[in-house]
N, C-alpha and C positions, 0 to 999 in steps of 0.2 A: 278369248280364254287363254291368248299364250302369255306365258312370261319372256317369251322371246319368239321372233319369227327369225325359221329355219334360213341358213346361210346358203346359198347356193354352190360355193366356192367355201368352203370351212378353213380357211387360212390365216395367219397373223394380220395380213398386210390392213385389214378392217377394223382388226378387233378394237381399238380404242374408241372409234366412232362406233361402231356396235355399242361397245360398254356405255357411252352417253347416250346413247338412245332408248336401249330399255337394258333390262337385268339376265342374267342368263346364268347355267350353271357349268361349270367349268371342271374336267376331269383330266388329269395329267397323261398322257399317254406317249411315253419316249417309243422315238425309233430313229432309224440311221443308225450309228456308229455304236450303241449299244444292243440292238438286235445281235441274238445270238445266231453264229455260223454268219456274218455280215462276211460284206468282201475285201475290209477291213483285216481281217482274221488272218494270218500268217501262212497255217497249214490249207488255208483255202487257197493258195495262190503258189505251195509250195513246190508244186511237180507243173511244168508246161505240157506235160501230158494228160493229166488230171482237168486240165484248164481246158484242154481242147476241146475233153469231155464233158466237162462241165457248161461249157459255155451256151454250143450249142442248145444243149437239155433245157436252160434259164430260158434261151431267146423264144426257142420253140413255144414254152409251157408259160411265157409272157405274154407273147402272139393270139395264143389259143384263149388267154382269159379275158385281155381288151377285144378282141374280132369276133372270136365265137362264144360267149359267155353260155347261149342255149345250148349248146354243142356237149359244153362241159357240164351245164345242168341236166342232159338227159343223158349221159353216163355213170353220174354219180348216182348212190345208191339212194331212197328214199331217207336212209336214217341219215345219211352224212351232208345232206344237203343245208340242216340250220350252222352246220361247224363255216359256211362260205357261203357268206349272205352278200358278201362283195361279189360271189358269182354269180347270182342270181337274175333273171331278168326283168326286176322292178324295176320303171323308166321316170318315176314322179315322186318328190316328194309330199309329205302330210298337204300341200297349199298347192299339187299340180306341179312345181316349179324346182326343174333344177337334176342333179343325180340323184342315185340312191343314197343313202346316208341313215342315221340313226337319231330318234329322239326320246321323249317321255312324255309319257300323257299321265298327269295327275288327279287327283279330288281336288275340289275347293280347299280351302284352308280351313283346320280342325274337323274336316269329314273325312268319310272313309265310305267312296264310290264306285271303285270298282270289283265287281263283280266276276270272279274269277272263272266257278264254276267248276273248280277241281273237284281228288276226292270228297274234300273238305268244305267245301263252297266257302272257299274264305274270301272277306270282303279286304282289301288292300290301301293303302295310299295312293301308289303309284306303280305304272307297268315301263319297261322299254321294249324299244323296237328297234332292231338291226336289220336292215334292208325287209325283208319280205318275210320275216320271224321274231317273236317275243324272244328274249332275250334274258327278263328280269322281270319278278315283280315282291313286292313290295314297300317297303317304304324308302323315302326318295335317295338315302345315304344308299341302302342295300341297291336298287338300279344302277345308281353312277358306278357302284362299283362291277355291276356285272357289265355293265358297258364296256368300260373302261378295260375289260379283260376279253370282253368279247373281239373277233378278227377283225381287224378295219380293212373297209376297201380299197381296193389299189391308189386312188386317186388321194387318198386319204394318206397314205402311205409315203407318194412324193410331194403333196405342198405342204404339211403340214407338219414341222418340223421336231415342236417341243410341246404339241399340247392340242387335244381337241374340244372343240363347244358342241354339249349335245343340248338340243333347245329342248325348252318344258312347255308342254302345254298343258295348262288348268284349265279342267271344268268349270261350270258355274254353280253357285251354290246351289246343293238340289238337284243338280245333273247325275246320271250314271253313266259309268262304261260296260255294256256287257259283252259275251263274245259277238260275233259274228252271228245272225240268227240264219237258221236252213227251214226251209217249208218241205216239209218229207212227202207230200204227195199234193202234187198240182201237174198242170197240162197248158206250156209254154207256151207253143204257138196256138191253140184253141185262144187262151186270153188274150193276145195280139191282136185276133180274129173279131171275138168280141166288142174289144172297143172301136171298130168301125162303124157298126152298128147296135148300139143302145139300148138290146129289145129288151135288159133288165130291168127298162126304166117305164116301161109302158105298163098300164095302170089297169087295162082292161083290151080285150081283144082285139077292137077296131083304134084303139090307140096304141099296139103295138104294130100294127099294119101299117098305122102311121106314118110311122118310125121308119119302117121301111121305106113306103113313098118318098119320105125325103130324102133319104139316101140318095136313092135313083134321080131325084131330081135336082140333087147338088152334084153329080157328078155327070155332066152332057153328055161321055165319052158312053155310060150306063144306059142311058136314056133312050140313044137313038140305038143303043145294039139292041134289039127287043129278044135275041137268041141268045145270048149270054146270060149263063145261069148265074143266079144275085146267092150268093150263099151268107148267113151270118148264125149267130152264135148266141144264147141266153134268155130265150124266152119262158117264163116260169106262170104257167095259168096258178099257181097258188096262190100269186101276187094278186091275180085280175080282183078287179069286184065281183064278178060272176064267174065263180072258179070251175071249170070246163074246160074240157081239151079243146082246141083250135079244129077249124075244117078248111079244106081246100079252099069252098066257098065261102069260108072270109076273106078270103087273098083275094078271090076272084069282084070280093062288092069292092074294093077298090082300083077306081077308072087308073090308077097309074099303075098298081100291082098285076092287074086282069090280065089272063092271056100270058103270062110270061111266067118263064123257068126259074122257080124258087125253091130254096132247099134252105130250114133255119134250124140247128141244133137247140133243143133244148137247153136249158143251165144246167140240168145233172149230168149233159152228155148219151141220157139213155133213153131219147126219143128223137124223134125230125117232122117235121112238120112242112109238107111241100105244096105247090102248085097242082091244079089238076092237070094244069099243060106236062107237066113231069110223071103225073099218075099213070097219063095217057100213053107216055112215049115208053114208060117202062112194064107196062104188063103185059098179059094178062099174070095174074099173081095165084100161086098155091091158097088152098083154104086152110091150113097153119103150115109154123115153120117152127123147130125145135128152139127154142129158148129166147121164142119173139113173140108178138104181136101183131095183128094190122088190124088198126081199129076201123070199124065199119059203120054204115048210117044204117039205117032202116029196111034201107033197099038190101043190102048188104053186100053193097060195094064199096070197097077204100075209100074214107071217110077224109084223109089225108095225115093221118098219125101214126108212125111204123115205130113200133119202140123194140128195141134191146137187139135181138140179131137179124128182125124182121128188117132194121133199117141198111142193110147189105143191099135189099131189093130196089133198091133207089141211089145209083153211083154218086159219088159227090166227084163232080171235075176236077184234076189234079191243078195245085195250086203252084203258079211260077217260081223260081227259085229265088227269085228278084224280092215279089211277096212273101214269100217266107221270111225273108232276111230282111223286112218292113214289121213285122208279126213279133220275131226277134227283139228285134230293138226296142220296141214301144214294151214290151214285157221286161225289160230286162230293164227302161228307166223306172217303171213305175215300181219292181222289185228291189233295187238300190235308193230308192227314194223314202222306202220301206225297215231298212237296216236288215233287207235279206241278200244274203253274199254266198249260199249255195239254194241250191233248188234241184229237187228230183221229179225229174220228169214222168210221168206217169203212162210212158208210150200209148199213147188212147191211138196213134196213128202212126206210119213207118215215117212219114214224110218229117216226123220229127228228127229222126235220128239223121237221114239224110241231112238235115239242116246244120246240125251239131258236127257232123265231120266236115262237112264243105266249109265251114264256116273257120274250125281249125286248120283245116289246110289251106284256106286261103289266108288266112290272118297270126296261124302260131297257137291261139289261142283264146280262150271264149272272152267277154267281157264280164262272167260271172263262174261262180263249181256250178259242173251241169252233171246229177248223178243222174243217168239215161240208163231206163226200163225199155228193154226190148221189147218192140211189137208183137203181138203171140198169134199168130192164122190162126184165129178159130175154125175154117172151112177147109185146114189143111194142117191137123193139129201133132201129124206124124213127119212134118217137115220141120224147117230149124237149124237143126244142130248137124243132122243127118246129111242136109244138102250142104252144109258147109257156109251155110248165110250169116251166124252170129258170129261176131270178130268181138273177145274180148279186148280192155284198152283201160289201163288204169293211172289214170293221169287228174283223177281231181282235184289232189294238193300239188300237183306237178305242176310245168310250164302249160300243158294245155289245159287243166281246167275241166276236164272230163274224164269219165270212168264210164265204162257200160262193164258191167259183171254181172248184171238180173233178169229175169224176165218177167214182166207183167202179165196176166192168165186174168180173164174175167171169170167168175163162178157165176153169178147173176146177176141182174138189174136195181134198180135203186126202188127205195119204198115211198118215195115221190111217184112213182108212175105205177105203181103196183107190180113191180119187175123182179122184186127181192124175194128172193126163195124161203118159205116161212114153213114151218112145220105145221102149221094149224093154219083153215082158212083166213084171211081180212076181215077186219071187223067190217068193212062200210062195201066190201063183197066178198060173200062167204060162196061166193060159187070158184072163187080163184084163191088161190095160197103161193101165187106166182109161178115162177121153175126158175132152174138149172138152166146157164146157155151152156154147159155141158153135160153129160151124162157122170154120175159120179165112177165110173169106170175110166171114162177118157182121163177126169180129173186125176186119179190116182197113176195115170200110165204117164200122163203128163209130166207130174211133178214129183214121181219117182227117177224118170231118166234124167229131169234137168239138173235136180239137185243131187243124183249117180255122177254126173259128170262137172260137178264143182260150180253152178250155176244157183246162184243165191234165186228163189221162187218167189214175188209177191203178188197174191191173188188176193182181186178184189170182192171182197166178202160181206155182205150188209144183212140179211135176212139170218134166223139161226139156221133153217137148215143147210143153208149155205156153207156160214162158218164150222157145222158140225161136218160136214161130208170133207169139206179142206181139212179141218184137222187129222179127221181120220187120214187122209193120204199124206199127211206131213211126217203123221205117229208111224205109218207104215217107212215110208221112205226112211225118217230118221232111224228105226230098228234095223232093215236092212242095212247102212250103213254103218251099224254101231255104234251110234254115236247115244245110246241110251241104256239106260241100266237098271236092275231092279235088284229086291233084297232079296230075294229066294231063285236067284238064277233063270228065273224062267223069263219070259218075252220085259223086253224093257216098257219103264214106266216114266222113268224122268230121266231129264238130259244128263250124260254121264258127263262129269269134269273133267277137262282136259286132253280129251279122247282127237287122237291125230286125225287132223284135215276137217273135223266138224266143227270147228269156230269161223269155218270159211263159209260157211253156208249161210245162219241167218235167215232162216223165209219168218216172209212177213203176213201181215192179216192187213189188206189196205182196207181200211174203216173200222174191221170189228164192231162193229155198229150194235146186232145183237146178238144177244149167246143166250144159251141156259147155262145154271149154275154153272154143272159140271165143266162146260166148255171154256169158262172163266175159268177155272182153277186148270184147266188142263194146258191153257197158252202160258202162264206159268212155268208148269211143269214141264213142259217140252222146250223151253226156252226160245221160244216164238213173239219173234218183234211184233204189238200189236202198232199198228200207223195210226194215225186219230186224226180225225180235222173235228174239233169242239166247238166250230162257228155252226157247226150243223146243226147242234144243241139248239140253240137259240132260233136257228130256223125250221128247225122240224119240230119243238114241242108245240106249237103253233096247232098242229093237224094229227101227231102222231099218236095218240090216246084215240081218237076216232077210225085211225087207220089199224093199230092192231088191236084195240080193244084196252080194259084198264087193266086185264089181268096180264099184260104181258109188257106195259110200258115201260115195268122198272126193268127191263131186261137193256134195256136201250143205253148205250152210253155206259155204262158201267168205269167209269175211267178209274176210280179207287177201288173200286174190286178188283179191277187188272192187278194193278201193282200191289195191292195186299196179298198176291197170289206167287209173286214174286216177278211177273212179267216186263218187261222193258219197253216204257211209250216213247213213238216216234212223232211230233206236232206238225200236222199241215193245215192247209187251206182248203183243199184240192178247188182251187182259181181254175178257173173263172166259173167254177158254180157257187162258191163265196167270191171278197171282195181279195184284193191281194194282201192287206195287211196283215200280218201277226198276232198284231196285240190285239184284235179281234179274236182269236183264237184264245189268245192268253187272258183276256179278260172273260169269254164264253165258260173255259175251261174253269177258271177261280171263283165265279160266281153263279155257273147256269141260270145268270138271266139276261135280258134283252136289251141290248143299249137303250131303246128306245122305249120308256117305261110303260108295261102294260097295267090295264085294270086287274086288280088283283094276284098279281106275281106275288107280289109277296117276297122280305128283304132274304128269304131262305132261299131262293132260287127252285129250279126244278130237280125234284132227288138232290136237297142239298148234301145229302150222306155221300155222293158221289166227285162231290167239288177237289178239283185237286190244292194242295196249299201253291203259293207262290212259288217256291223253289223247286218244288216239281215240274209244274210247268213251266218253267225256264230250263231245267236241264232237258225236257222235251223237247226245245226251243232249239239245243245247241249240243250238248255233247252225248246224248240218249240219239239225235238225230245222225249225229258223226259216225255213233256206232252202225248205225242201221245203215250207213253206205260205206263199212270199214274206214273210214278216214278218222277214227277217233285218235291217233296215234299226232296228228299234224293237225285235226280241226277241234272247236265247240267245246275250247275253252282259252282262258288266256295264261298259258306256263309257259316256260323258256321253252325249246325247240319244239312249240308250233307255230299255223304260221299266225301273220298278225290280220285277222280279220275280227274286226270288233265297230263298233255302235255306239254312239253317243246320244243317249237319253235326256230329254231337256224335263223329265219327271222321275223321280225314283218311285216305278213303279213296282218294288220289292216293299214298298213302303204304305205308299200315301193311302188316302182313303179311300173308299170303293166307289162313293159318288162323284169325287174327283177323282181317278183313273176315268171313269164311266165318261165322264164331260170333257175328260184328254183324249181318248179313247174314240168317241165318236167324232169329235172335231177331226181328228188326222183319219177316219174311215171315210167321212162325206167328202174331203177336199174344202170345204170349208175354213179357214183360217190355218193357222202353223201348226203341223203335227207333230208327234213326240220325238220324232226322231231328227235327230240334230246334225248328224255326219254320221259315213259310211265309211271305213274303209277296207279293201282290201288287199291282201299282201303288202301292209306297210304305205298304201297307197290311196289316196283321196280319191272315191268312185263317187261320192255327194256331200254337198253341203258344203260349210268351213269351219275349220278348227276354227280359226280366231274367232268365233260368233257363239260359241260353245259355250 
């Protein structure tokens, strides 16, 4: 895709063989002897006292930018950092190879592919990129010149005498560039976890036990430890043919599972499923427990299903730091392999955020933006802040790549497991309508202090009475603090404009999944980020008419109500209970149907009144996402002084048809042939793929 590959060395002494080899674009850029205040200059040299001072201050503040370049990055202020993109500690350019330096990424010829994603959503010719920030964008004259005016880096500075080459890469015809895509709500190391063991893939009960057994029996070390607990991740009886919860005693019919210490997470995260050897070593067990379960047999005893805060009563062994940092990495290629270059952690466990600092402190900085949700004690919900255990850390457009400013709060369980707190019983059990793992008391004390003390709230909220009982403590918190207003002076009713310290806050609704009317217009109205994973669509309409009933399906999903209401949508996954891709979400989202076409879907989709247009769901994707972890300022889009994390699309999918997206779409979901996404990069920097292939 380039018109020219990037120069390692940007000097004269090639250019001529460069020029015979291929085309490149050329921008004038003097320095030496005409730089003003050079040392050339008269009055620069006129006093040897002047000199003495001067001297020094040069060598000093020379030393500091070639030795310590991080040093000088984490002094400078957030804004002033795109003005010295030569200081910055990008180590690669676009092809892996070489310093930092500057190029251009264009459209094909007579298109216009890249996807900006500003106010304006304008689509452009061409962007530039100066070390680890956009620079420029539009059309290919308008770049060179902001180039060309933009600071060169040092190195740049002394070989390069009379003139720089900044290289161009062209898309292919049909390609786009968009920004940098962010998944607003997933859980890192769980999907790390996950792909060791496969249990998404198991088709019925005795074939996800399978699954297991071979685990154990590919790895010897596994095999002969028979006391070492096997723990894995994703098992979903929705899938099976004979859809039923799991029991101890399926573990146990299998001669390699039998007898031995298991504990498997669910896909939603809001069940476990163990061993009877595990049942045994941890009971005797309460006959309930506030905001859980433990499903029972007939006898009625622990059946081997503990779902939502029942699953406390069964330890999962702490996992080595070694594995963690295994968990890591496999998440973090299949997310870059994806065109996702931030990701927000959805604290579902502490051991995540331990991973996320140790991981900066050993290395500088993440291989990805990690916006990290604080762990929330549910068994100790007056702790936290109090004991002194939350350290804010706002570094996600920085050198380290992370921020923690939030806290994650469960409200209840998923409507997968019948865990979601609903105002009206279950259609398919009316003896249950779920609950609360909180009391809506706790809840309101909760997420009054954290967001009193300038602690952005997101609570994860699926059922309506859920998200009714959170907004109530949002709307409370938000009036105590001021931050809302009304027209006849009495208690406020919608968020006030501009009101000091309350743009800092931002609480979220993770899933919003369902609301009554009302509570739709009022996240809205309170200026309440709702989070969306819309892959869920496509896997819950499946069962979800049977689960609440018809009269309450359209409450589900609601994604066009939200924003008709004036509300702001954040787009995830929440991986590894979906797949990691995106454009699974983005394709859920614009069509509410199923990749994989069912008998009578029908080309409307499910509530297709609820469908979002393409451009919505893209600013969901990137800069609606940026806003929901304050980085909108530096991420999730592509303008001069932010930075350069963007995507190269081998489909314009703003565009094409909805059966080809569908058939791009699921080929890059299965792993099955070439997926859509083409290169990643970020900061300026090639994290997958290759331009030239582009």
């Amino acid at each position: 895709m380039t018109d020219r590959k990037p120069s390692s060395k940007p000097s004269n002494r090639d250019k001529k063989k460069k020029d015979a080899e291929t085309s490149s674009v050329t921008v004038a850029a003097k320095v030496g002897s005409e730089n003003a205040g050079s040392s050339d200059s008269p009055s620069a040299w006129k006093s040897p006292t002047r000199l003495g001072v001067i001297l020094p201050i040069a060598i000093g503040a020379f030393a500091v930018a070639l030795s310590w370049p991080d040093l000088l990055n984490d002094l400078l202020p957030p804004a002033l950092s795109p003005l010295l993109p030569s200081f910055k500690d990008s180590t690669r350019t676009p092809d892996g190879q070489g310093p930092p330096h500057s190029y251009i990424v264009c459209s094909a010829e007579d298109e216009k592919g890249i996807y900006t994603v500003d106010e304006r959503n304008r689509v452009v010719d061409c962007i530039g990129v100066g070390g680890e920030w956009i620079v420029g964008s539009g059309t290919l004259d308008q770049v060179q010149q902001s180039l060309s005016l933009s600071p060169k880096p040092l190195w740049q500075r002394w070989w390069s005498h009379t003139e720089t080459e900044w290289p161009v890469y062209r898309i292919a015809p049909g390609s786009i560039v968009i920004p940098g895509m962010s998944d607003s709500h997933c859980h890192i190391l769980e999907y790390g976890a996950g792909r060791q063991i496969p249990l998404g893939e198991g088709k019925s009960v005795e074939d996800t036990v399978g699954l297991i057994a071979a685990y154990i029996l590919a790895h010897e070390d596994i095999q002969k430890a028979k006391e070492e607990v096997v723990v894995g991740w994703g098992w979903n009886h929705e899938n099976w043919e004979v859809v039923r919860l799991p029991t101890a005693a399926d573990l146990d019919a299998n001669p390699v599972t039998r007898n031995r210490p298991i504990i498997l997470q669910s896909k939603d995260g809001h069940a476990i499923w163990v061993s009877q050897t595990l049942i045994d070593t941890h009971g005797p067990y309460p006959d309930t427990i506030e905001g859980g379960v433990i499903v029972r047999g007939a006898d009625g005893k622990p059946s081997g299903v503990f779902i939502d805060s029942a699953q406390s009563l069964i330890p999962i062994p702490p996992v080595s730091l070694a594995e963690q940092s295994r968990r890591f990495e496999a998440t973090v290629k299949d997310a870059l392999r994806h065109g996702l270059t931030s990701l927000h952690d959805a604290g579902y466990k502490n051991e995540s955020m331990g991973l996320f600092l140790s991981e900066v402190k050993k290395k500088g900085r993440l291989p990805i933006r990690v916006y990290a949700m604080a762990h929330f004690d549910e068994e100790h919900p007056d702790a936290g802040l109090d004991s002194g255990k939350l350290r804010r850390l706002e570094g996600m457009s920085r050198k380290q790549r992370l921020t923690v400013r939030s806290l994650k709060v469960f409200a209840d369980g998923a409507l997968r497991t019948g865990g979601a707190a609903l105002y009206e019983p279950y259609e398919d059990n009316p003896t249950s309508s779920g609950s609360l793992r909180l009391s809506p008391e706790t809840i309101h004390r909760v997420i009054g202090k954290y967001m009193k003390r300038g602690w952005q709230v997101n609570v994860h909220a699926i059922g309506d009475r859920a998200n009714g009982v959170v907004l109530d403590a949002f709307e409370d918190a938000l009036n105590d603090l001021g931050c809302l207003e009304s027209a006849d002076g009495t208690k406020g009713t919608r968020r006030r404009k501009n009101a000091h310290g309350c743009e800092d806050l931002r609480p979220r609704l993770e899933h919003a999944q369902m609301m009554t009317k009302e509570d739709v217009e009022r996240v809205g109205r309170l200026g309440v980020i709702a989070s969306i994973q819309p892959a869920h669509v496509i896997s819950d309409m499946i069962y979800a008419e049977s689960r609440v009933g018809p009269h309450r399906t359209h409450r589900l999903y609601a994604f066009q109500s939200l924003l008709s209401k004036g509300a702001r949508l954040a787009m995830g996954t929440d991986f590894p209970v979906e797949g990691v891709d995106p454009l699974v979400g983005f394709w859920a989202g614009t069509t509410r149907r199923s990749l994989e076409s069912r008998e009578g879907e029908g080309d409307g989709g499910w509530f297709p009144n609820q469908r979002l247009t393409r451009t919505q769901a893209l600013r969901a994707l990137t800069i609606d996402a940026a806003y929901a972890s304050f980085n909108e300022r530096f991420l999730g889009s592509l303008e001069s002084g932010k930075k350069a994390d963007f995507v190269v699309l081998g489909l314009d999918v703003m565009k094409v048809e909805d059966e080809k997206l569908r058939e791009a779409v699921l080929r890059g979901a299965s792993g099955e042939g070439e997926g859509i996404v083409k290169a990643t990069v970020l900061d300026g920097g090639l994290v997958f793929g290759d331009l030239d292939d582009c």
